[in-house]
N, C-alpha and C positions, 0 to 999 in steps of 0.2 A: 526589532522587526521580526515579525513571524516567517514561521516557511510558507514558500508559493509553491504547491500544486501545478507537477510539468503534465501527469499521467494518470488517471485512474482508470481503472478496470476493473468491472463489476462482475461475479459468477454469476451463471446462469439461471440459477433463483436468483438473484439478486437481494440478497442476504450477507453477501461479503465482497468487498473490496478489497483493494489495493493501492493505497497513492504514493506515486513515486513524485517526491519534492524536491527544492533548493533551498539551499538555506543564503540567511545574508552572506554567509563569506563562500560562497560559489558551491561550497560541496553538496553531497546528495545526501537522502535519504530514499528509504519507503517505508511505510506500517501497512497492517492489515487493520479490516472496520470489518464488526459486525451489525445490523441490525437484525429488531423482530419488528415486522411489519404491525403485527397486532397491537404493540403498545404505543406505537408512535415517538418515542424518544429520540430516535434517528441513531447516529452512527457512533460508535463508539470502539476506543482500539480493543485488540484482543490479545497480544502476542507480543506489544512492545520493542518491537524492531527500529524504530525511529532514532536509536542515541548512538546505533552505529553510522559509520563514515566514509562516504564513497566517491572517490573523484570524479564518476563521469554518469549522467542519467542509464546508461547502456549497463554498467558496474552495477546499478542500484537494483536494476530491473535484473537482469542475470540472479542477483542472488537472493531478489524476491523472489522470482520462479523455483530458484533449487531450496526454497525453506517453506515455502507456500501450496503445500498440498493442493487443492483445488485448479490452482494455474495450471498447472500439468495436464491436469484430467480435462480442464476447459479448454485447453488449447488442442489437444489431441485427440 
């Protein structure tokens, strides 16, 4: 079973994401995606954050933001 997609959040170009997931056995994740709009390829990770392990979606997001430079600036 793949992971399901709770949260993404796009910068403000809209050149990088963030999806905060679950996996089958309840835990969490998130990655970071970049795209370039010019080539069309679509999204693709950048940073490989996905294989760690987080009990609660709130957990996953927390240290997306403290490892995700842009989150910061976009939210602030």
């Amino acid at each position: 079973m793949s992971n399901r997609v709770v949260t993404s959040i796009e910068n403000q170009t809209g050149d990088r994401c963030v999806d905060i997931f679950v996996r089958a056995d309840g835990t969490f994740g998130f990655e970071e995606y970049r795209r370039d709009h010019e080539d069309g390829k679509g999204w693709f990770p950048i940073n490989y954050y996905s294989q760690q392990v987080f009990d609660t979606e709130e957990d996953a997001l927390a240290q997306a933001k403290s490892r995700v430079a842009w989150m910061v600036v976009d939210s602030g």
